[in-house]
C-alpha positions, -999 to +999 in steps of 0.1 A: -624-543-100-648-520-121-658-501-091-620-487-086-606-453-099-588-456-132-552-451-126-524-433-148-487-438-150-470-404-133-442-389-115-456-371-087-490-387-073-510-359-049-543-367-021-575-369-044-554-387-069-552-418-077-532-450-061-528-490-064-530-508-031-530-544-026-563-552-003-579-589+005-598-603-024-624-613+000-635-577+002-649-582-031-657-619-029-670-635+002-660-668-013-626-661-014-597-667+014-589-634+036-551-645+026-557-642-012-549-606-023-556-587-051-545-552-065-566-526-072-564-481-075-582-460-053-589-427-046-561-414-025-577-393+007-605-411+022-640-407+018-660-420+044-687-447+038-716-425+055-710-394+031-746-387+015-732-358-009-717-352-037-678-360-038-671-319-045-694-317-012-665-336+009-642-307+017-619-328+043-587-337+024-578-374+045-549-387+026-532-393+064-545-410+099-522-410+128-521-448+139-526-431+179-559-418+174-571-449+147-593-464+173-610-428+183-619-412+153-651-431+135-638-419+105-610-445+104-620-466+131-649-482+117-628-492+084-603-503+107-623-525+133-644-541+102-607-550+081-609-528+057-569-526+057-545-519+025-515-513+014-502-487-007-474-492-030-446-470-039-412-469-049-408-443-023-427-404-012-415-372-011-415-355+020-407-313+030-385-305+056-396-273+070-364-254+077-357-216+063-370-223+033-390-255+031-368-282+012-383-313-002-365-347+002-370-379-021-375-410+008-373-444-001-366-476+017-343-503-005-330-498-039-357-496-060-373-519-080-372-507-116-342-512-132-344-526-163-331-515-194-359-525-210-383-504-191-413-498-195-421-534-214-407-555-183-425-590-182-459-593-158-449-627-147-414-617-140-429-593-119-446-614-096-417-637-093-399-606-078-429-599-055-427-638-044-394-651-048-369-624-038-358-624+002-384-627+020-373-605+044-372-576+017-396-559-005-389-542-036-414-517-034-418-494+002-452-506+013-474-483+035-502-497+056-535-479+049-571-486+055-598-479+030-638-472+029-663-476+004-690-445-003-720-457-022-734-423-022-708-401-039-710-414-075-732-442-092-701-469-092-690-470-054-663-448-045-635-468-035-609-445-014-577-450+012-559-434+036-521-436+046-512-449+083-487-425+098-464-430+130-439-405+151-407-403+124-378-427+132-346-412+143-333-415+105-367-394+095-372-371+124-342-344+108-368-339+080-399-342+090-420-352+128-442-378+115-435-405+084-457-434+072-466-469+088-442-488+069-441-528+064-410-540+055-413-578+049-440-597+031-449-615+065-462-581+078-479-572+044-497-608+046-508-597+085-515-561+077-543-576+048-556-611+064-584-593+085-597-632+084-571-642+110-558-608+126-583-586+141-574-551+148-557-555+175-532-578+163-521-561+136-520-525+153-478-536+167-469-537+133-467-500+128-440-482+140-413-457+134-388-476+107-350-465+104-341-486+074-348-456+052-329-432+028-330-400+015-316-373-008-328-337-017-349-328-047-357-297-066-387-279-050-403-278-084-420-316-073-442-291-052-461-280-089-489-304-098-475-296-133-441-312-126-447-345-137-412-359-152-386-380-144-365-351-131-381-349-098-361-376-083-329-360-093-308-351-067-303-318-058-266-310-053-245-281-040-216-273-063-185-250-054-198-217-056-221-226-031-256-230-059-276-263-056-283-276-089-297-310-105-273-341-108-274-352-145-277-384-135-298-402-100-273-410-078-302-442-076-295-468-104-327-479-111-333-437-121-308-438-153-333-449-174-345-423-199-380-438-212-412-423-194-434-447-188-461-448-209-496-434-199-526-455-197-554-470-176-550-500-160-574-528-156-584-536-124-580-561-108-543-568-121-536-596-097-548-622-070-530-648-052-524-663-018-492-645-021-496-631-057-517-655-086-531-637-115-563-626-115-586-625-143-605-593-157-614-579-186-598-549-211-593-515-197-617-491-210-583-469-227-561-503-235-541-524-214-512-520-191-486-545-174-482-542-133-447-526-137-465-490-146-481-491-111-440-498-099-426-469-117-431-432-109-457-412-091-457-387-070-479-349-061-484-324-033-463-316-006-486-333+017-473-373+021-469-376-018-452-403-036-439-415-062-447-451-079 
């Protein structure tokens, strides 16, 4: 999709950056089925579709919407009504419990998805295999529900940008923080949450709710610098005998072990269509190629809802 943001590889992802979400391929082809998706990078922090200046003009930083007030605010309502629904991928998001001194915690939802020894140069196809043909009860990335606008003010290629779908924290999340995102946890609700074709609004709004099935371990509050961008923000942070917290050497997550950084480039959009997941054709990046896994692995910024692909 040449009208999307160009998106790097990185380790801590903050609002105004850059994110992949998976959207309906019918949003940029009326010919296509509201069940085909495709993935895509926005803007991360939406900016509304009837914003007449400048992108530095827009001073309101809307990386969250509360799912109670979605139907209110014609900001996200009007997205929202006309199925302009995504979902953002991540391996998980960093949260900051606000407590004597504010502690950020590394939250994900199942054992994440990278793994490989191999890593970064794990097959594309392989990939979507995962995404179709694992239980289809579980993901193996933590999917957020988001809706998105397009601004054909801002710049001269339309400005394609989402927001993140938040809920009252779960039980399991409430310790750290009072609200957490809308998340979806099986590809049933992902397919919902995107076919605008054959769930309106209103259908689709039960599907986000406070989630339990989540875990979570501290990190170093270094991951609150923009210039922290390495894989040692999703080391734990431990407490050792005299009382000090210090870094593990090692994730106590195994897909975390791996030592390569994944490698920095654009990546073509869009990456992939299907009625569940069927390639999609496009043409080169403008700075060179990259395979799907490098929107999988690490990303994270701010300490506002930031996270980590």
């Amino acid at each position: 999709m040449s009208s999307t943001q160009p998106f790097r590889s990185s380790w801590n992802i903050s609002p105004t950056s850059t994110c992949l979400c998976l959207i309906s391929a019918k949003h940029l082809d009326e010919t296509e089925d509201s069940a085909t998706r495709v993935l895509c990078s926005m803007r991360w922090a939406l900016v509304p579709h009837y914003h007449k200046g400048s992108l530095a003009e827009y001073r309101l930083i809307l990386n969250n919407c509360r799912v109670e007030t979605i139907e209110e605010k014609p900001t996200f309502k009007v997205p929202f009504e006309n199925g302009k629904r995504c979902v953002i991928l991540a391996e998980g998001f960093f949260e900051w419990k606000k407590n004597v001194a504010k502690t950020p915690y590394f939250i994900y939802e199942t054992e994440p998805f990278i793994h490989e020894k191999h890593y970064p140069n794990i097959d594309t196809d392989r990939i979507l295999d995962e995404m179709k043909n694992k239980d289809p009860e579980k993901l193996p990335l933590l999917a957020m529900a988001g809706i998105f606008d397009i601004n054909r003010y801002c710049e001269t290629d339309p400005l394609y940008s989402c927001t993140i779908c938040t809920v009252e924290a779960s039980e399991t999340m409430s310790d750290v923080h009072i609200r957490m995102p809308a998340i979806l946890t099986t590809q049933q609700e992902v397919d919902q949450w995107l076919d605008f074709g054959r769930y309106d609004a209103e259908k689709v709004l039960p599907l986000l709710e406070p989630r339990n099935d989540i875990h979570m371990y501290r990190v170093s509050p270094s991951v609150g610098s923009t210039k922290m961008n390495d894989m040692s923000n999703l080391r734990p942070l431990v407490t050792n005998e005299n009382n000090k917290t210090t870094l593990t050497n090692r994730s106590t997550l195994d897909s975390f072990v791996i030592k390569q950084e994944p490698v920095s480039q654009y990546l073509p959009e869009p990456i992939l269509k299907t009625e569940t997941m069927k390639k999609r054709k496009s043409s080169p990046a403008q700075h060179g190629q990259r395979s799907i896994e490098d929107y999988l692995i690490k990303d994270t910024k701010s300490s506002a809802k930031r996270f980590k692909k």
